[in-house]
C-alpha positions as a Python dict, from the first residue, in 0.01 Angstrom:
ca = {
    (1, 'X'): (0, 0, 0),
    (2, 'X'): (-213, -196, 243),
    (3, 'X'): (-149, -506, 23),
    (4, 'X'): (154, -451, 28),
    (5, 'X'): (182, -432, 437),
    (6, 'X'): (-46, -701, 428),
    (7, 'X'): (203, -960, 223),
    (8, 'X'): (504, -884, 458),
    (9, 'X'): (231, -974, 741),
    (10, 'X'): (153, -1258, 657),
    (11, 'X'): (489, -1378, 592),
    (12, 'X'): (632, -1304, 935),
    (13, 'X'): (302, -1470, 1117),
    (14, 'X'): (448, -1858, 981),
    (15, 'X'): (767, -1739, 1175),
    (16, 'X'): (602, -1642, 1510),
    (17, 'X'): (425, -2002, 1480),
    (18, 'X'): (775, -2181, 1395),
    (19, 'X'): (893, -1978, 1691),
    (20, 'X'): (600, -2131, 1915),
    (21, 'X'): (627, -2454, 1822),
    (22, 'X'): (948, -2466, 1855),
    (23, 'X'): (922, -2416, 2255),
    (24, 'X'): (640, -2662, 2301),
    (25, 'X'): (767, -3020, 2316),
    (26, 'X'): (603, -3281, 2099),
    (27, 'X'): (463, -3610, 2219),
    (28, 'X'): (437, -3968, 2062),
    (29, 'X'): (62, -3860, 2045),
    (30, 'X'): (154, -3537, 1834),
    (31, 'X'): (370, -3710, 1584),
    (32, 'X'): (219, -3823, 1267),
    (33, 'X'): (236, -4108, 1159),
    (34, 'X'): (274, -4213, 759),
    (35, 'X'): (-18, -4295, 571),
    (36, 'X'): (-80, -4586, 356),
    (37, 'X'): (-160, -4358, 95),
    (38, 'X'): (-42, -4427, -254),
    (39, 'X'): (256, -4280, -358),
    (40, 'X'): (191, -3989, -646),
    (41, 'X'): (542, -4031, -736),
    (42, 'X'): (615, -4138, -1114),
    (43, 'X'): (749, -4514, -1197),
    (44, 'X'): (1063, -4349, -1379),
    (45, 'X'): (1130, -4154, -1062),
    (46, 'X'): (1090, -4458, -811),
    (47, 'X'): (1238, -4696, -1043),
    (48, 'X'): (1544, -4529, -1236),
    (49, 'X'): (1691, -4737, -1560),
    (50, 'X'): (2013, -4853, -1501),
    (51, 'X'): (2298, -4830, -1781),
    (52, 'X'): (2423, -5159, -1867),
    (53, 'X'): (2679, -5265, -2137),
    (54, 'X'): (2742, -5520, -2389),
    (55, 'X'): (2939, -5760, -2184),
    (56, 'X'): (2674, -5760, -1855),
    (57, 'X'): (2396, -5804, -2149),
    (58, 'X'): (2489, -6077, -2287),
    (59, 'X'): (2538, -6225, -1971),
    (60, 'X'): (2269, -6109, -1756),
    (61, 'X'): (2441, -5923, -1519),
    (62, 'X'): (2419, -5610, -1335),
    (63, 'X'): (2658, -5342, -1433),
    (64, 'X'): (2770, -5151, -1170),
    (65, 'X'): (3002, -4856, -1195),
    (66, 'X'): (3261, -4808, -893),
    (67, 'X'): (3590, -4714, -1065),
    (68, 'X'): (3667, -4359, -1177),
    (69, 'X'): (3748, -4547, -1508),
    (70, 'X'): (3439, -4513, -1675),
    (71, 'X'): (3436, -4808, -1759),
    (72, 'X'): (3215, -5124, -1554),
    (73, 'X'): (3370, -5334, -1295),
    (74, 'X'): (3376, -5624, -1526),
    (75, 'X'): (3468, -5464, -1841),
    (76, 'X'): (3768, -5270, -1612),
    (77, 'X'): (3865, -5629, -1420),
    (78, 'X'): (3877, -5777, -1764),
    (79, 'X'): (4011, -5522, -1973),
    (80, 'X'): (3707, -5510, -2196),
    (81, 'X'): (3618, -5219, -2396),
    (82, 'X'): (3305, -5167, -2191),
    (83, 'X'): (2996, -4959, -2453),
    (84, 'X'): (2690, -4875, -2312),
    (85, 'X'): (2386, -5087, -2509),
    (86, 'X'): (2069, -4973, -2298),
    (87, 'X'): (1936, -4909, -1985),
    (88, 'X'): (1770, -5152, -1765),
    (89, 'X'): (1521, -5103, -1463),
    (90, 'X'): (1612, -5121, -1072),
    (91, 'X'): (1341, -5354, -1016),
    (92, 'X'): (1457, -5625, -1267),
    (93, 'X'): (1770, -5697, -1046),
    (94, 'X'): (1565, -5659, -713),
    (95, 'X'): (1588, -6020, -560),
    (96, 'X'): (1253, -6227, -561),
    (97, 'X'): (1109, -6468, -302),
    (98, 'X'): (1203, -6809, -358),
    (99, 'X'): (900, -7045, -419),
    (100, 'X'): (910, -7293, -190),
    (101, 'X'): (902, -7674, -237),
    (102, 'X'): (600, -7849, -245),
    (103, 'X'): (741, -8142, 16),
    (104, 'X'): (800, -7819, 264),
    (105, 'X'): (442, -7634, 237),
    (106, 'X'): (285, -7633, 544),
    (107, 'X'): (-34, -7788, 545),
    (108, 'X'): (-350, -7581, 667),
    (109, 'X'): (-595, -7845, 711),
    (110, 'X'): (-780, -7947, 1066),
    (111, 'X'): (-491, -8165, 1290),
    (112, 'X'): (-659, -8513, 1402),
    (113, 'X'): (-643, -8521, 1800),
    (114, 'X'): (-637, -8802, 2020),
    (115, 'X'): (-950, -8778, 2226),
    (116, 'X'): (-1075, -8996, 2465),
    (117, 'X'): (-1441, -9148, 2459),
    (118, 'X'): (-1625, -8883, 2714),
    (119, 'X'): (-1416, -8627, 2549),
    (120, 'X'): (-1527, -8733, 2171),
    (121, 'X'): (-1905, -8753, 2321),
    (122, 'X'): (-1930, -8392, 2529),
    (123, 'X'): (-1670, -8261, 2233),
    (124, 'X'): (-1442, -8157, 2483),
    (125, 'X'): (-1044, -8138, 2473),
    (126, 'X'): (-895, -8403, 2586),
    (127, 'X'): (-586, -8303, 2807),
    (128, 'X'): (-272, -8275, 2869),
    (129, 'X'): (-166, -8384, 2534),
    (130, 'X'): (56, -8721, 2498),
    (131, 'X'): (-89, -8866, 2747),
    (132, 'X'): (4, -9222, 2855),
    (133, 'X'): (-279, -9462, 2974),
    (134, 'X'): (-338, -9541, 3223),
    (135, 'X'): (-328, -9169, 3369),
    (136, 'X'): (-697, -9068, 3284),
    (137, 'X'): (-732, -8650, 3132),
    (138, 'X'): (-818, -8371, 3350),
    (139, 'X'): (-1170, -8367, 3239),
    (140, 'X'): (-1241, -8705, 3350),
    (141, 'X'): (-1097, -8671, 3669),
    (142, 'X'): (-1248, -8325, 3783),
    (143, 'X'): (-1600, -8443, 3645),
    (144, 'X'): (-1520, -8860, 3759),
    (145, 'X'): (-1582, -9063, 3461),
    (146, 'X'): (-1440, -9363, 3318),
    (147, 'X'): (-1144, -9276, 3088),
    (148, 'X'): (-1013, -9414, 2806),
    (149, 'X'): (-725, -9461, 2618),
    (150, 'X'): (-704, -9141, 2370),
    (151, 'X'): (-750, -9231, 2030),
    (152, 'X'): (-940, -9082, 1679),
    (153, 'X'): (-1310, -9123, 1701),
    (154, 'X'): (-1328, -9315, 1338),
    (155, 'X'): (-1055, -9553, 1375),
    (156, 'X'): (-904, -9804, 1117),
    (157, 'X'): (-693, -10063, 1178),
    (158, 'X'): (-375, -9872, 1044),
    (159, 'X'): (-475, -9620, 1314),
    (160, 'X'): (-502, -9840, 1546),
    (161, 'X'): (-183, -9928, 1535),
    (162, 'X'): (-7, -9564, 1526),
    (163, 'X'): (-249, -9475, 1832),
    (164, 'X'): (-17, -9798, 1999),
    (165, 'X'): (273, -9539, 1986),
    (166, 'X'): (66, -9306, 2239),
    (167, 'X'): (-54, -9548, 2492),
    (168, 'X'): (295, -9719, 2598),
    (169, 'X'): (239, -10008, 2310),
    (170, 'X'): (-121, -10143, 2411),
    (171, 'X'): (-407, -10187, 2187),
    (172, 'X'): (-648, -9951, 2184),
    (173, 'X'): (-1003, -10074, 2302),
    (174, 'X'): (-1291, -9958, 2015),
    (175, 'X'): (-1579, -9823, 2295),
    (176, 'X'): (-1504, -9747, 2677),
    (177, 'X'): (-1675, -10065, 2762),
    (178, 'X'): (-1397, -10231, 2800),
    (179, 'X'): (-1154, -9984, 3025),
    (180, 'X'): (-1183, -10232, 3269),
    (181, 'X'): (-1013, -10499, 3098),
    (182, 'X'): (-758, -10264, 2917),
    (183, 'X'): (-692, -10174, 3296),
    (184, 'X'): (-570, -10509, 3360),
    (185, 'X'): (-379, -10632, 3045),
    (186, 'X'): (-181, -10238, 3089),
    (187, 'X'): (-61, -10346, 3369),
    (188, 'X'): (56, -10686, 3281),
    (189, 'X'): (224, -10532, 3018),
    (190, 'X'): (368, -10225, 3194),
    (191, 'X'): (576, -10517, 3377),
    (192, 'X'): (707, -10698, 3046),
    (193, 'X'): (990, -10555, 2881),
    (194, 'X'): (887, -10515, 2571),
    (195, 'X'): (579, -10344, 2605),
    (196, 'X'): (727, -10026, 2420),
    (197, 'X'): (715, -10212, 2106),
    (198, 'X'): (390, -10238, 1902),
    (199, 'X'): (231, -10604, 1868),
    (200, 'X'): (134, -10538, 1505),
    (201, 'X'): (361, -10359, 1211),
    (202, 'X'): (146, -10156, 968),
    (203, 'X'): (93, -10337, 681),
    (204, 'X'): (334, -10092, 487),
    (205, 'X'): (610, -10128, 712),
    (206, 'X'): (594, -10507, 681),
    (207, 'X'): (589, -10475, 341),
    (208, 'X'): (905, -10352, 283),
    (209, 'X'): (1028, -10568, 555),
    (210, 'X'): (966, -10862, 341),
    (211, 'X'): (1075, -10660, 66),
    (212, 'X'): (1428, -10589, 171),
    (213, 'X'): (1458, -10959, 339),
    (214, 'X'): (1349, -11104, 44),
    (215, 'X'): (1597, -10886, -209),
    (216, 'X'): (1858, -10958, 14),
    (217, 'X'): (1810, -11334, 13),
    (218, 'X'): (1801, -11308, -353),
    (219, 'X'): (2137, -11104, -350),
    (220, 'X'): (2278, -11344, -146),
    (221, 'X'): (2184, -11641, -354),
    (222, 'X'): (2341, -11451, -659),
    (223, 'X'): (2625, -11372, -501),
    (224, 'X'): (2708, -11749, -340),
    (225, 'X'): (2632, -11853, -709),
    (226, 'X'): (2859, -11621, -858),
    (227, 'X'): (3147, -11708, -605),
    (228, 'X'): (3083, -12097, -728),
    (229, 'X'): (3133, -12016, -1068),
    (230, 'X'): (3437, -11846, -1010),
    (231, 'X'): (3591, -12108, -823),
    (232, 'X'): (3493, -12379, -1094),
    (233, 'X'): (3666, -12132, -1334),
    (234, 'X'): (4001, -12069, -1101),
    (235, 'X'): (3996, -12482, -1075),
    (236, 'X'): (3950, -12516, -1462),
    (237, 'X'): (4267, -12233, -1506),
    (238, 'X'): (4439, -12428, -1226),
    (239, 'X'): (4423, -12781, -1438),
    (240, 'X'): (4453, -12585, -1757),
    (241, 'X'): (4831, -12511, -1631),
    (242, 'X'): (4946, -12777, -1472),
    (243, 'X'): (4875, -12953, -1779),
    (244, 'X'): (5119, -12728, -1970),
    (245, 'X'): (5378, -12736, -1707),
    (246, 'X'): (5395, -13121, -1769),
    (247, 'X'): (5394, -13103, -2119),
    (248, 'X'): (5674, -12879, -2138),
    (249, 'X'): (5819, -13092, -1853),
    (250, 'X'): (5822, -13381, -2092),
    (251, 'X'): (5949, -13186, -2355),
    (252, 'X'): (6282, -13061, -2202),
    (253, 'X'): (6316, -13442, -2061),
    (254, 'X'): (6304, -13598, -2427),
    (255, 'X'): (6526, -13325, -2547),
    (256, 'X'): (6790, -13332, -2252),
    (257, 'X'): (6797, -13741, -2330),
    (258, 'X'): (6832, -13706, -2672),
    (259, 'X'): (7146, -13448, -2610),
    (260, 'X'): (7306, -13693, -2343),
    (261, 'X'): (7250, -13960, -2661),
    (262, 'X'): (7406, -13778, -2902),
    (263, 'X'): (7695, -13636, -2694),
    (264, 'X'): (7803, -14049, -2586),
    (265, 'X'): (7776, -14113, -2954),
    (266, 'X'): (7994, -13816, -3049),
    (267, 'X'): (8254, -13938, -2769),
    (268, 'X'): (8192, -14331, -2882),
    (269, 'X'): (8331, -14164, -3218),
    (270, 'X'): (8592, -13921, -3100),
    (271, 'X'): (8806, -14253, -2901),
    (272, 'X'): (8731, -14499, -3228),
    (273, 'X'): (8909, -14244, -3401),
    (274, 'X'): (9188, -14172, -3183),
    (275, 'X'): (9244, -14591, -3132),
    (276, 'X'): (9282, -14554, -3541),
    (277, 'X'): (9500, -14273, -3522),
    (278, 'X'): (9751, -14497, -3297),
    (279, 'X'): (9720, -14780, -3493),
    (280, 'X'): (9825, -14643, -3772),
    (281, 'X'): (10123, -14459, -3568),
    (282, 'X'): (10257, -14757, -3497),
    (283, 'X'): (10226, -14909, -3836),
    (284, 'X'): (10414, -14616, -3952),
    (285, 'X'): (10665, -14690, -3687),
    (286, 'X'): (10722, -15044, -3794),
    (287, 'X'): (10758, -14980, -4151),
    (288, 'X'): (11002, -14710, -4026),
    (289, 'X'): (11240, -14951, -3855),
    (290, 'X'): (11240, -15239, -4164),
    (291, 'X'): (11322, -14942, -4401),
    (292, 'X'): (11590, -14814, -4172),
    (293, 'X'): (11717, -15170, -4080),
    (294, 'X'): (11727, -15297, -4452),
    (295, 'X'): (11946, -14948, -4535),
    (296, 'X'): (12182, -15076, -4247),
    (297, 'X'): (12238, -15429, -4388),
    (298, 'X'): (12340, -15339, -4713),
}
């Protein structure tokens, strides 16, 4: 009996808590928060098969049953005979991450800054960014040395020529040494007009300059060339025709002469034979009157 009393205890103490709890309020500091903890939950149950039929087999579809039918959506849209084959997995029709192309992967390395000389040497940074010379960085002014153009601290002569594009079109000077004369040809050039525009091309860039000018010359040589020989053959066509126009000319001539002959010896004919028709008429007439006249005298 007293384990008895003891079980209903015991069941009615989790109700008196519920009860309590239930009055307190919670806080953001009293709610739990998930755990990273593994899930103990079985693959079938996370990842259910899916039924699929012939038809979304054999072409690698998803088969997805909406319509009271029984039937698929494409078997009922297409008036298939839709028959359950297998069963596939959720996760096969999950959609993956796209690998992206190796032209657009960012690239991780260290990004080459222009630094001035004093900046390279006390491997400071060299600011504000984008500077254009002559305005000297903020560490040069606050500490008063000489500044420099900002540039890499191993330079080539292809580099060179891109730093150009950051220091309003002047050459960059190889030590600090010469600021001072950098100071004057900047602002010669600051005045000329085209100062924007680099002195030197890299080599790449002239290049295919020549490259281009010199495949279009060669088009246009071709092309002049071909429009010669296609004049030379319109002129040959041209000759070609008029030739045949005058021969036929010359025939049609010959034969309208030879008709205009032959009809003047047809009518030449016609009147010699009409001038003996009347000849004899009146021959006939003569003998006429003797026969007539020789019946009268007798």
């Amino acid at each position: 009996m007293a384990e008895e009393d003891a079980e209903p205890e015991m069941d009615r103490e989790p109700d008196a808590a519920a009860e309590s709890e239930a009055d307190v309020k919670l806080v953001t500091s009293d709610v739990v928060l998930p755990t990273t903890r593994r899930s103990t939950a079985s693959r079938g149950s996370r990842d259910p098969p899916l039924p699929r039929c012939e038809l979304c087999k054999k072409q690698k579809k998803r088969c997805i049953f909406s319509n009271p039918s029984g039937k698929c959506d494409k078997c009922y849209k297409q008036g298939y005979e839709c028959r359950v084959v297998d069963a596939v997995p959720a996760r096969v029709y999950m959609a993956r991450p796209r690998k992206s192309a190796p032209g657009k992967t960012k690239s991780r390395g260290t990004s080459h800054v222009l630094k001035c000389d004093p900046c390279h040497k006390n491997n400071r940074t060299c600011l504000p960014d984008k500077r254009v010379w002559p305005a000297k960085c903020s560490e040069c002014l606050q500490n008063g040395l000489p500044c420099c153009p900002p540039a890499l601290s191993k330079r080539s002569e292809s580099e060179q020529v891109l730093a150009q594009y950051h220091t309003g079109g002047l050459l960059v000077p190889i030590s600090s040494d010469d600021s001072e004369s950098s100071d004057s040809d900047s602002e010669s050039s600051d005045s000329d007009s085209d100062a924007s525009i680099p002195a030197v091309l890299p080599a790449r860039k002239r290049k295919r300059q020549e490259d281009s000018s010199g495949d279009a010359q060669t088009e246009i040589a071709s092309l002049q060339d071909t429009i010669a020989r296609m004049e030379d053959e319109y002129q040959e066509v041209i000759r070609h025709m008029q030739a045949n126009h005058e021969q036929e000319l010359g025939a049609l001539r010959a034969k309208y002469e030879r008709a205009v002959a032959d009809l003047a010896n047809a009518s030449r004919n016609h009147e010699r034979r009409l001038d003996d028709m009347i000849f004899l008429m009146k021959t006939n007439e003569k003998r006429a009157d003797e026969i007539i006249q020789a019946l009268k005298n007798k």
